[in-house]
C-alpha positions as CSV (number, residue, x, y, z in Angstrom):
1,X,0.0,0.0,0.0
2,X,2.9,2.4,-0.7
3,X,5.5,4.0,2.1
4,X,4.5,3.6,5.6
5,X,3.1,7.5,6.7
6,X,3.1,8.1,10.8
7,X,1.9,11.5,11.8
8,X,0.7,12.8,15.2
9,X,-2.4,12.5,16.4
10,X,-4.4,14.3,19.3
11,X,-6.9,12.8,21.4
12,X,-9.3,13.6,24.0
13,X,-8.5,10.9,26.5
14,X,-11.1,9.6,29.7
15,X,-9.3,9.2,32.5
16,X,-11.1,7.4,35.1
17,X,-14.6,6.6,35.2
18,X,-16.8,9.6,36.6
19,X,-19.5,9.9,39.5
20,X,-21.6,12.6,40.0
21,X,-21.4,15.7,37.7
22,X,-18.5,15.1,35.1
23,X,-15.6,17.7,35.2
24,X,-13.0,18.5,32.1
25,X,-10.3,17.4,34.7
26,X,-11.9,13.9,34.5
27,X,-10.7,14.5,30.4
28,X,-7.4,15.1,28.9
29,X,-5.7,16.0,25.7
30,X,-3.0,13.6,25.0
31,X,-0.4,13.7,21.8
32,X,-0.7,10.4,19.9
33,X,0.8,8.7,16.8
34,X,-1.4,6.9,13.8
35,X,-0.3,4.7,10.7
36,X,-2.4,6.2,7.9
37,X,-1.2,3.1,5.8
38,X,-3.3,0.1,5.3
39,X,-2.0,-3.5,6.2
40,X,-2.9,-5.5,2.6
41,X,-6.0,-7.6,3.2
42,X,-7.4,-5.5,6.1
43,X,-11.1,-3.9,6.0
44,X,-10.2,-0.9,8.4
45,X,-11.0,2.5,7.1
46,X,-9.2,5.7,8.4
47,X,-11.1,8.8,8.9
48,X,-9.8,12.9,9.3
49,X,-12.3,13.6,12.0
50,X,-13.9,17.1,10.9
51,X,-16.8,17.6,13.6
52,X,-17.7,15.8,16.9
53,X,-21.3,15.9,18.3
54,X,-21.4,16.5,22.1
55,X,-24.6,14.3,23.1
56,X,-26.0,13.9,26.9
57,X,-26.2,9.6,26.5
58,X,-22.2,10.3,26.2
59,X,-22.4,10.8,30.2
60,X,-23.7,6.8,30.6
61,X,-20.7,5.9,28.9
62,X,-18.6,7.7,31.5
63,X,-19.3,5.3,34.5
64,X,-18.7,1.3,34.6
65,X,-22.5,0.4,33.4
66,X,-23.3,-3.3,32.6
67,X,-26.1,-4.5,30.6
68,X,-26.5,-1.3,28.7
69,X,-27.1,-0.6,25.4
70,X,-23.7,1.1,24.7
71,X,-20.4,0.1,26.0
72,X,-18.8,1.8,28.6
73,X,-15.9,4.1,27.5
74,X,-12.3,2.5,28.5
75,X,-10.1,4.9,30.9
76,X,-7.1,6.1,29.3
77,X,-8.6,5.4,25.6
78,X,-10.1,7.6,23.4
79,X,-13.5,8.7,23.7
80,X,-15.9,8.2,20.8
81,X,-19.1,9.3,19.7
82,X,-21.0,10.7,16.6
83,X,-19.1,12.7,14.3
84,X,-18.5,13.8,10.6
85,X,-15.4,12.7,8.9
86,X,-13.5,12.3,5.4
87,X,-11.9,8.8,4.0
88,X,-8.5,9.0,4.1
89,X,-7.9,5.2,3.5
90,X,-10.2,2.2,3.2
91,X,-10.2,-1.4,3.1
92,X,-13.9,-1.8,2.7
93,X,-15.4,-1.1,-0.8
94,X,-18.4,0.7,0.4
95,X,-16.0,3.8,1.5
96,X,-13.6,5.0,-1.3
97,X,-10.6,7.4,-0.6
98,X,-12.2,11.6,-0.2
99,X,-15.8,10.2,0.9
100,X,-17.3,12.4,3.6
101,X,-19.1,10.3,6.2
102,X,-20.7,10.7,9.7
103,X,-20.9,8.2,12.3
104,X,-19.1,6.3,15.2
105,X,-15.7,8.0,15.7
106,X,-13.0,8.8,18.2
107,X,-12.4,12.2,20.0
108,X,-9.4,12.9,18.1
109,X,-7.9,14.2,14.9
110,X,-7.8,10.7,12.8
111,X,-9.4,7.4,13.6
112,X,-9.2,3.9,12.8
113,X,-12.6,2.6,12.4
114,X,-13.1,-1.4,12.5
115,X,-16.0,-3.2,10.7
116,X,-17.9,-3.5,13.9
117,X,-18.5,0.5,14.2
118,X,-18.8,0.6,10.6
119,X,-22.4,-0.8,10.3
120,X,-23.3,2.5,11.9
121,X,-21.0,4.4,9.4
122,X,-23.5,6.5,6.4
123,X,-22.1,7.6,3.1
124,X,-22.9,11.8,3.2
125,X,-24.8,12.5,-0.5
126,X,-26.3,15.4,0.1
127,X,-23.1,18.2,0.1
128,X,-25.6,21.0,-0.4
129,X,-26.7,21.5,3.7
130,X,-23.5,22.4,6.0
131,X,-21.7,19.4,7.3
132,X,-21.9,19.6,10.5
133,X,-25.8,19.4,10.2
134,X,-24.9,15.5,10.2
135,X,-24.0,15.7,13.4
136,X,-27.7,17.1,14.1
137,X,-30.8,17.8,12.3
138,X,-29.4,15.1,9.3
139,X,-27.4,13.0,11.8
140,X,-28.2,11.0,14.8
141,X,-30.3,13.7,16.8
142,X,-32.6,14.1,13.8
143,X,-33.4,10.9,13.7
144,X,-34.5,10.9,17.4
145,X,-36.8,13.3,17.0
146,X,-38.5,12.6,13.6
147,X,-38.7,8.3,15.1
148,X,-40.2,9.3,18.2
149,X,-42.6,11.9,17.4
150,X,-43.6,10.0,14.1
151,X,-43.5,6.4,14.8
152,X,-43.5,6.1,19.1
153,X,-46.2,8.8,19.4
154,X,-48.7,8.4,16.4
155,X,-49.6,12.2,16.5
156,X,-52.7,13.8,14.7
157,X,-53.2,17.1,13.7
158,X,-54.7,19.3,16.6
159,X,-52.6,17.7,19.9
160,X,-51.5,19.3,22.4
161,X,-47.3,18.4,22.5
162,X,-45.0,18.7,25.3
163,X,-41.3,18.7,25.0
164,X,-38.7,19.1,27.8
165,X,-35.2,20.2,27.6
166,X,-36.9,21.5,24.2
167,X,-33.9,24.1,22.7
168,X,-31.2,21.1,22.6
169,X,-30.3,19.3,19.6
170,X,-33.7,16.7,19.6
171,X,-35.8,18.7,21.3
172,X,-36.3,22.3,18.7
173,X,-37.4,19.1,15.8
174,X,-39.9,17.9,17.3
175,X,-41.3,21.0,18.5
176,X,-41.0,22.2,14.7
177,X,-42.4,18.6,13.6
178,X,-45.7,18.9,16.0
179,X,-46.3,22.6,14.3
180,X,-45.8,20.9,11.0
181,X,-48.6,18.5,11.9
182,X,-51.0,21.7,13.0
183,X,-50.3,20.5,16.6
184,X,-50.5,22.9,20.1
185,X,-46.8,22.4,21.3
186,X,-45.5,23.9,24.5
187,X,-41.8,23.6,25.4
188,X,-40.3,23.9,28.6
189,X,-36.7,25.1,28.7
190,X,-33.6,26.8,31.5
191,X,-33.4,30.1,30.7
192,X,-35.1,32.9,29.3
193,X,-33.0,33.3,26.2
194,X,-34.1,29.7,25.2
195,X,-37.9,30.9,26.1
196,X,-37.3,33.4,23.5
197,X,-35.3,31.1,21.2
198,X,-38.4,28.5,21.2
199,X,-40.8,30.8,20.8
200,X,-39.4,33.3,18.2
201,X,-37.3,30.9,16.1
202,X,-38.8,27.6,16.1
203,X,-42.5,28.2,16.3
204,X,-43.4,26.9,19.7
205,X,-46.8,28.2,21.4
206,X,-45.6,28.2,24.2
207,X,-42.5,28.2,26.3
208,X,-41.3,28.4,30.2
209,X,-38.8,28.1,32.2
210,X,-38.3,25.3,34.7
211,X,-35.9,27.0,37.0
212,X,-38.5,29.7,37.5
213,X,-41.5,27.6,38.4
214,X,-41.8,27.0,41.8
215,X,-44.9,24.5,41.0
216,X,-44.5,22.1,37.7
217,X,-48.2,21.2,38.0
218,X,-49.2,24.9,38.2
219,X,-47.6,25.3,35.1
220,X,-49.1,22.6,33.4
221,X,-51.8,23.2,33.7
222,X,-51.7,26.8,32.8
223,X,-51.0,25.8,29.3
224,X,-52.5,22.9,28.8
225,X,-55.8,23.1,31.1
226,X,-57.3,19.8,29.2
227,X,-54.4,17.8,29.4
228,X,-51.3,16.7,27.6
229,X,-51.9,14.0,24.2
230,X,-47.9,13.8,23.8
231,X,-45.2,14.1,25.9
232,X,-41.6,14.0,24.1
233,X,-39.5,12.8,27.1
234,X,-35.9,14.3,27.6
235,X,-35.8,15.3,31.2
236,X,-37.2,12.5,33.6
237,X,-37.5,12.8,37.3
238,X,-39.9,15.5,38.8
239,X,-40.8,16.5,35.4
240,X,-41.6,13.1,34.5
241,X,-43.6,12.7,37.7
242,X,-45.4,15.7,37.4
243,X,-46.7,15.4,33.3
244,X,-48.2,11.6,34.6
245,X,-50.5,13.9,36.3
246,X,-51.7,15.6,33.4
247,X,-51.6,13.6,30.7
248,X,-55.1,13.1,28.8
249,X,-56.5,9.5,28.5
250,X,-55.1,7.4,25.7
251,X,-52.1,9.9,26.1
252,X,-48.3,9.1,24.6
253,X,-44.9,9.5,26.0
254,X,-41.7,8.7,23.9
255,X,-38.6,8.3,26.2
256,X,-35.7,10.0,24.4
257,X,-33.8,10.5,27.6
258,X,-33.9,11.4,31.4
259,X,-30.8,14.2,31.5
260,X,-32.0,14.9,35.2
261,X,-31.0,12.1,36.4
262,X,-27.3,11.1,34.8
263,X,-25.1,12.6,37.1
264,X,-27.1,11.3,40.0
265,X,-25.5,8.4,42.4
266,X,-29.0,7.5,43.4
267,X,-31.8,8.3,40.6
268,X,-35.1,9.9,41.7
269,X,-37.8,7.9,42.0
270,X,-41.2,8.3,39.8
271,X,-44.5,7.9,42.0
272,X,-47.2,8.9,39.5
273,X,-46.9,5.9,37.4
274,X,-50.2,4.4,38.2
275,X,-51.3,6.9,35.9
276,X,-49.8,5.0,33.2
277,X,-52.9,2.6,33.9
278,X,-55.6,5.1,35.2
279,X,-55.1,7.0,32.2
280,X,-54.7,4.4,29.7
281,X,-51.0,6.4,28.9
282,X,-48.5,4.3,26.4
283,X,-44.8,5.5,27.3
284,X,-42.3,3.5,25.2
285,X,-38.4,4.0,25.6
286,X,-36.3,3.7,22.5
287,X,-33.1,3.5,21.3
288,X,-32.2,4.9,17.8
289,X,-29.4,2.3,16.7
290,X,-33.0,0.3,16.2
291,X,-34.7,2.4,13.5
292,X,-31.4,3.4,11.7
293,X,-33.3,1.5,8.5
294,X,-35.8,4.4,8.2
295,X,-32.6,6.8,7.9
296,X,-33.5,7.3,3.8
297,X,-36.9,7.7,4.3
298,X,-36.4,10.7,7.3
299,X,-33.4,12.0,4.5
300,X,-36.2,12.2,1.9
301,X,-38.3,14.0,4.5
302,X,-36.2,16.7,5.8
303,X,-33.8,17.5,3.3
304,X,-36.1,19.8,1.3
305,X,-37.9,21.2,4.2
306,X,-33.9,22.6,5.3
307,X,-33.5,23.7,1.9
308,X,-36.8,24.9,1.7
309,X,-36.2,27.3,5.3
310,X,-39.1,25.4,6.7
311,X,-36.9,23.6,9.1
312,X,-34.9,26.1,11.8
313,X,-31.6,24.4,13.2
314,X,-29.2,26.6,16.1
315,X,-26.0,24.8,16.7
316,X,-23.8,25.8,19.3
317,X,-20.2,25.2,17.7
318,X,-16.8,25.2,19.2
319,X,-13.6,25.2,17.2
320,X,-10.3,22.9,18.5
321,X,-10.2,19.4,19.9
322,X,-8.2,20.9,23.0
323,X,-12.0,22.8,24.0
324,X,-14.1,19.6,23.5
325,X,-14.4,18.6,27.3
326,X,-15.4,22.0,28.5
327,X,-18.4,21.5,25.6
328,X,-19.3,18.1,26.6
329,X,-19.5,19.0,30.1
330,X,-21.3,22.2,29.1
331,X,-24.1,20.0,28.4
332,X,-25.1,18.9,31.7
333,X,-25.3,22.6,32.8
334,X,-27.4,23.9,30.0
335,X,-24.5,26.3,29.2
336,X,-25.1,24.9,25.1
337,X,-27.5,26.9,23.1
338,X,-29.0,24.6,21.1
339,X,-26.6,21.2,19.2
340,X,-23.4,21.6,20.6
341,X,-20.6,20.9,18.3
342,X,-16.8,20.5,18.3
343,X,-14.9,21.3,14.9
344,X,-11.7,19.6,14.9
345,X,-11.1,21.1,10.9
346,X,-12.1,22.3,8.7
347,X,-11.4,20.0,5.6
């Protein structure tokens, strides 16, 4: 495969396995070397990272968990996670040499991805949108929000929708897909500037926020006096426990995620859930590795609605490697203004 090429490579590095709320001490930048050759026979492919996506599941992978649906990351390797790349080298003949892709990759400049990682690896077409929208609205936070609005929740036109954590990277979709749909969608948020943000940018009714409530059910039911059809879950905890009791009958909640709770040692406990039966509510948790086969059909979807300006998307992006732990931990504070991003380069 031509002369062996070694150059440096720099990587965001976990150092120990984290409790409580993660700190960019518990991170560090290391210096690193990477073959960019290779080895005849082999079906690796090596990637140029361009853009990392900072995503809040990243913080289960930061503890020992067993039995989970994602490994564990391994002190004193590389992180990885979502991100958009170009095809340096390839051994497998779906990826040729300058493709652009987005995917599983490492926190660092270049990466060696293995065939394992590669079934969730997607050829990038469509060069027209900016690239680090694959990361996002085109990437694996897009296809959260279209699955579990569209296929968990069955909506009809005239709802009412509730989304929490509703300005991050899932939740201003499906507040913008429940408008589409001629739905009543509320959003509730954890400051004022993403009030604003919901409410001026991406079309919500209505917005609050949390911090400022000193009574979750009072605000419920201030805007939605009749009750809640859907409920796009992102929060969990009191917020959970508090829409059980106003949900409608035959109501629907899609568990995307429960950010409250990941940087607890002991998660809340939820006592409304006899509502579940009371109210005839389906909730269904999902994970979006399952419905990666409806990816084409979600591209066919969106894709004209961005190009089109029907579809808002904020990203929150932050240029070097070296500042990719403060953004990751950034998350878990609501510091991020809508899908935060890393660029590592920019070609």
């Amino acid at each position: 495969m031509g002369e062996e090429v070694i150059i440096s490579n720099k990587q965001v590095i976990l150092k120990h396995y984290v409790s409580g709320y993660p700190k960019e001490s518990d991170m560090e930048l290391k210096n690193s070397t990477i073959k960019l050759n290779i080895p005849q026979g082999s079906n690796v492919v090596i990637l140029k990272n361009l853009y990392l996506s900072c995503d809040p599941y990243m913080r289960g992978r930061m503890k020992k968990t067993e039995g989970s649906y994602i490994d564990s990351f391994n002190p004193g390797s590389p992180i990885t996670g979502f991100g958009v790349a170009k095809v340096l080298e390839s051994g497998n003949s779906n990826f040729q040499k300058g493709d652009l892709v987005w995917g599983m990759t490492g926190w660092e400049e270049y990466s060696i991805v293995t065939p394992t990682d590669q079934n969730y690896l997607f050829k990038i077409n469509d060069k027209d949108v900016p690239l680090s929208y694959y990361t996002g609205i085109l990437g694996m936070p897009g296809m959260t929000a279209y699955v579990g609005f569209f296929e968990i929740c069955s909506p009809k036109k005239g709802e009412t929708v509730f989304v929490s954590a509703a300005s991050g990277a899932v939740g201003q979709l499906v507040g913008q897909f429940a408008k589409m749909l001629g739905c009543y969608v509320v959003g509730s948020v954890g400051s004022k500037e993403k009030v604003d943000l919901l409410k001026s940018k991406f079309g919500f009714d209505e917005a609050f926020n949390y911090k400022e409530e000193h009574d979750l059910d009072a605000a419920l039911k201030r805007y939605f006096p009749d009750g809640i059809d859907i409920y796009f879950e992102n929060v969990g905890g009191k917020m959970l426990d508090t829409v059980l009791l106003n949900m409608k009958l035959h109501g629907r909640i899609a568990a995307s995620g429960m950010i409250s709770q990941y940087n607890l040692e002991q998660t809340e406990g939820v006592h409304n859930l006899f509502y579940l039966i009371s109210k005839r509510i389906r909730m269904e948790g999902f994970i979006i590795f399952d419905y990666f086969h409806l990816y084409s059909k979600y591209l066919e979807m969106i894709i004209p609605k961005i190009k089109a300006g029907s579809v808002v998307y904020i990203e929150d992006v932050v240029e070097g490697l070296e500042n990719a732990p403060t953004a990751l931990v950034g998350l878990f504070s609501g510091r991020n203004i809508g899908k935060q991003v890393v660029m590592v380069s920019s070609e």
